[in-house]
C-alpha positions as CSV (number, residue, x, y, z in Angstrom):
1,X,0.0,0.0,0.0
2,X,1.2,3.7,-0.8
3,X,2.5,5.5,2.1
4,X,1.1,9.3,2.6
5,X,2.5,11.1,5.1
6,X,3.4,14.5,5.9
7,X,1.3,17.3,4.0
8,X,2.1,15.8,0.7
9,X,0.1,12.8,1.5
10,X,-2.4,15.0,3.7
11,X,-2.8,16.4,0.1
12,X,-3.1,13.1,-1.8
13,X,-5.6,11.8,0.8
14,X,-7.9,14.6,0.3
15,X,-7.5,14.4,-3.3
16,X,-8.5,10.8,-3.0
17,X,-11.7,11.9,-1.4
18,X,-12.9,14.4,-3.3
19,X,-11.6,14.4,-7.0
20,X,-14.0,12.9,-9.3
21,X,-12.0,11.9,-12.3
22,X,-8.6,10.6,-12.5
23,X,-6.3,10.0,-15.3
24,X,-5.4,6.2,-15.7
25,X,-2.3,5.5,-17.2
26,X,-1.8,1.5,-19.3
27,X,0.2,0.3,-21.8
28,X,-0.7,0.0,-25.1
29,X,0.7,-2.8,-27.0
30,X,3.1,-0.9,-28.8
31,X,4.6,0.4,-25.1
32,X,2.9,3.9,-25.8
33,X,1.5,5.0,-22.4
34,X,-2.2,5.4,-23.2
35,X,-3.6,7.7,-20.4
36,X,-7.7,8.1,-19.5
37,X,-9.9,9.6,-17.7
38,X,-11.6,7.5,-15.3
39,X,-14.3,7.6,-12.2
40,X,-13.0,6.0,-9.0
41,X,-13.5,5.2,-5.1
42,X,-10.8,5.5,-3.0
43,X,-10.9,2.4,-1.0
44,X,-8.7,3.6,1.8
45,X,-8.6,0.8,4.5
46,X,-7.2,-1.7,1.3
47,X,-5.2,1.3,-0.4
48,X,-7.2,0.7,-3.6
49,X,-9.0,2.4,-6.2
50,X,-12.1,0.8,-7.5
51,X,-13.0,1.7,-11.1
52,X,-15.3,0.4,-13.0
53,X,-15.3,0.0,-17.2
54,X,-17.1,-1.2,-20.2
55,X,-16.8,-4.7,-21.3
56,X,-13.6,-4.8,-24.2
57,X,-12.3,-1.7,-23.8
58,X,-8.7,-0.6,-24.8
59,X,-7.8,-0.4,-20.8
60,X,-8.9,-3.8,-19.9
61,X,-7.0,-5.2,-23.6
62,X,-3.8,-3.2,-22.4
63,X,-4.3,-4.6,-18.9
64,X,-4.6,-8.2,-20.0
65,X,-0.9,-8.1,-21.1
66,X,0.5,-5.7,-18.5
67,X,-1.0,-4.6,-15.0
68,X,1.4,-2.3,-14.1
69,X,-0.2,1.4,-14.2
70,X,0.1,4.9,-13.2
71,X,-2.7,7.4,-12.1
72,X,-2.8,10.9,-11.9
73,X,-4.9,14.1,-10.8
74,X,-5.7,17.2,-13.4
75,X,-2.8,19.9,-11.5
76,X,-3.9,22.6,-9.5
77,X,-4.4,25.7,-11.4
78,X,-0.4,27.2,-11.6
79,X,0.4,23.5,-12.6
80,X,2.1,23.7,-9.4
81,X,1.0,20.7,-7.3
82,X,1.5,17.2,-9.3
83,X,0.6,13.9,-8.4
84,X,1.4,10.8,-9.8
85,X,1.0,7.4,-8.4
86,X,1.5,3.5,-9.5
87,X,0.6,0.7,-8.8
88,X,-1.1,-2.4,-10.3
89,X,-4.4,-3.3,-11.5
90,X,-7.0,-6.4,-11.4
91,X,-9.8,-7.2,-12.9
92,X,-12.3,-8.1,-9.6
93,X,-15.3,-10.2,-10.7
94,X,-16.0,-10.3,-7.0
95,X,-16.2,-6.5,-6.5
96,X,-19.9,-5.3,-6.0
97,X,-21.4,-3.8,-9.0
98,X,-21.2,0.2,-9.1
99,X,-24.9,0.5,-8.7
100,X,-24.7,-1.3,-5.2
101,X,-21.6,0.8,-4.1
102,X,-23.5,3.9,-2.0
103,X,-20.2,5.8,-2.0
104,X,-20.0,5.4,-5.9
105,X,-23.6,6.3,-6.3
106,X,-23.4,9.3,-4.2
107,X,-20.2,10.6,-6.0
108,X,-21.6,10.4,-9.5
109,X,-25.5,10.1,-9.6
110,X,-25.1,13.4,-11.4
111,X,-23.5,12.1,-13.9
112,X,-24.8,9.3,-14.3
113,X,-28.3,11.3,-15.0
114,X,-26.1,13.5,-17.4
115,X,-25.6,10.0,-19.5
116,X,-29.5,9.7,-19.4
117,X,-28.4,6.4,-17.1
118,X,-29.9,5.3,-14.2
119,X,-27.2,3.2,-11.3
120,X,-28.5,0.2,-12.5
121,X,-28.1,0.8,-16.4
122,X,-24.6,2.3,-15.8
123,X,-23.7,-0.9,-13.9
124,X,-24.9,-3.2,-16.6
125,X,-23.0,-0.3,-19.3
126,X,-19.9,-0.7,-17.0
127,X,-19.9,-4.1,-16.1
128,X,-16.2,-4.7,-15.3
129,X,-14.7,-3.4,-11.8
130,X,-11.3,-3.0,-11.8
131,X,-9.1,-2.7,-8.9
132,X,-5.6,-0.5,-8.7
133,X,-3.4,-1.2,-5.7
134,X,-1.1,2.0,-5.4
135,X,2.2,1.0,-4.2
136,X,4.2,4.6,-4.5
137,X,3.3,7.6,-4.7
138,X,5.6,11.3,-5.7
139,X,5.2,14.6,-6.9
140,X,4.7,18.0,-5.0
């Protein structure tokens, strides 16, 4: 799990809370990073995200032959504070489907509407929870 201490982690941690996207960061099979925006929970007590994606997508391709990845925030305003984190990721057949996670729901039921979706179509849509265990952390 990804250690966060002192105020850079302090920072991290609150990003991890209250960001909605984040960039997800595979390999294509070429070796060209291919970065994404993606929605997440921060799943704090395992040091995971939980992500969730649509059935054959490029991501869970790329991920099939290398789970090694990196994530990153959007920079604050002055580009001044960077984040960038890696770990690896798994797809999680046992994770509970995004419509039945109450933290997901709450973060983007918004946006979900915005996709004229409801929980339970965007959980059939995005069928595949992935799972990213951050192991380091850097930036500043």
């Amino acid at each position: 799990m990804v250690g966060l201490k002192g105020r850079f982690g302090q920072r991290v941690r609150r990003l991890l809370r209250s960001e909605r996207v984040i960039w997800l960061t595979t390999m294509g099979p070429d070796g060209t990073p291919q970065p994404r925006p993606v929605w997440f929970v921060w799943e704090k007590a395992r040091g995971t995200l939980l992500i969730y994606s649509q059935p054959g997508s490029h991501k869970l391709k790329h991920l099939a032959r290398n789970r090694r990845v990196a994530v990153h925030f959007n920079t604050d305003e002055e580009g001044a504070f960077v984040v960038v984190m890696t770990g690896t990721a798994r797809i999680d057949r046992k994770a509970t489907p995004a419509n039945r996670r109450a933290d997901y729901v709450r973060k983007y039921r918004a946006a979900i509407r915005d996709l004229d979706m409801t929980p339970a179509s965007f959980a059939q849509a995005y069928a595949v929870p992935i799972r990213v265990r951050l192991q380091r952390a850097r930036g500043g």
